[in-house]
N, C-alpha and C positions, 0 to 999 in steps of 0.2 A: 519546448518539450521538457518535460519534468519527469523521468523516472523514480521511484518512490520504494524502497524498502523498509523489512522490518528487522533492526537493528542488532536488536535480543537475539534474534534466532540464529545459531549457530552452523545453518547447513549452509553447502560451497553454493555459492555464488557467484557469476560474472563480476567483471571490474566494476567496483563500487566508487569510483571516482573517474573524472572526466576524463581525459584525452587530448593530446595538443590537436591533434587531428579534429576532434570532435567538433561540432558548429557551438556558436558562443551562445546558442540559442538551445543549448542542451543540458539540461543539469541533472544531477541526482543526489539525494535526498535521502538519511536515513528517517524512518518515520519512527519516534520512542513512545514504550509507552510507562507507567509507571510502576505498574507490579511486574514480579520476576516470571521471568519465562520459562515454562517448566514445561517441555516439547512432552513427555513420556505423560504428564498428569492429568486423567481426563477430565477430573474439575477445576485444575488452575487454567487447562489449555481453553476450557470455554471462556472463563474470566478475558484470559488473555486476548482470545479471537476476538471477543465484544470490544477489548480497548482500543486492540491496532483498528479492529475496525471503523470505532469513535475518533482517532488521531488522526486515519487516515481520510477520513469523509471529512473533517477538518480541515486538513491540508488542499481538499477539491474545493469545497469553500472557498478559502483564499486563493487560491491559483485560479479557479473560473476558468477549465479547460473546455477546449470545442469538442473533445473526443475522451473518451476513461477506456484505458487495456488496460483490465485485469486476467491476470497469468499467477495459477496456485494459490489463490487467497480462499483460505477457509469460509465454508458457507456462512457462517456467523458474523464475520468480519467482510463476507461478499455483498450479503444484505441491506447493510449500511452505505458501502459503499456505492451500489446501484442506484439506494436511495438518494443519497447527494448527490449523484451524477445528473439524477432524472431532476432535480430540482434546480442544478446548473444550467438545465438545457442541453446537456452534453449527452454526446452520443457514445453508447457504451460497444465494448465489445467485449467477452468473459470467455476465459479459457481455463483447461485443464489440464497443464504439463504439455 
């Protein structure tokens, strides 16, 4: 299981690292992208959803999951990622808070 965030983004978050408790079969993952994250800007935030979306559709690519939860991933950045899910074979599940 690979949990995946986006790294830039400064709002609270759960434990962003493992756990002794955790199974060794858990990890998590900041996902970067390369222009700055500007939460409040409504043309860098698009840039920005397009990237994490590209990094993060990326990161499904290489990991080649059976299953995609997405939980609060901007539409722009959901799109993409739906897309590489549906192209992994993988079965999606999308959420909203």
């Amino acid at each position: 299981m690979l949990h995946t965030y986006l790294g830039a983004n400064n709002t609270p978050k759960g434990s962003i690292s493992t756990l002794e408790h955790d199974s060794p079969n858990f990890a998590i993952e900041s996902v970067k992208i390369v222009r700055k994250f500007k939460k409040h800007s409504v043309l860098s935030r698009v840039f920005s959803d397009h990237a994490y979306g590209s990094a993060v559709s990326a990161r499904v690519r290489q990991f080649k999951p059976d299953i995609v939860m997405s939980v609060n991933t901007p539409l722009d950045a959901q799109k993409l990622l739906v897309q590489a899910a549906h192209n992994a074979d993988a079965t999606t599940f999308l959420c909203d808070g």
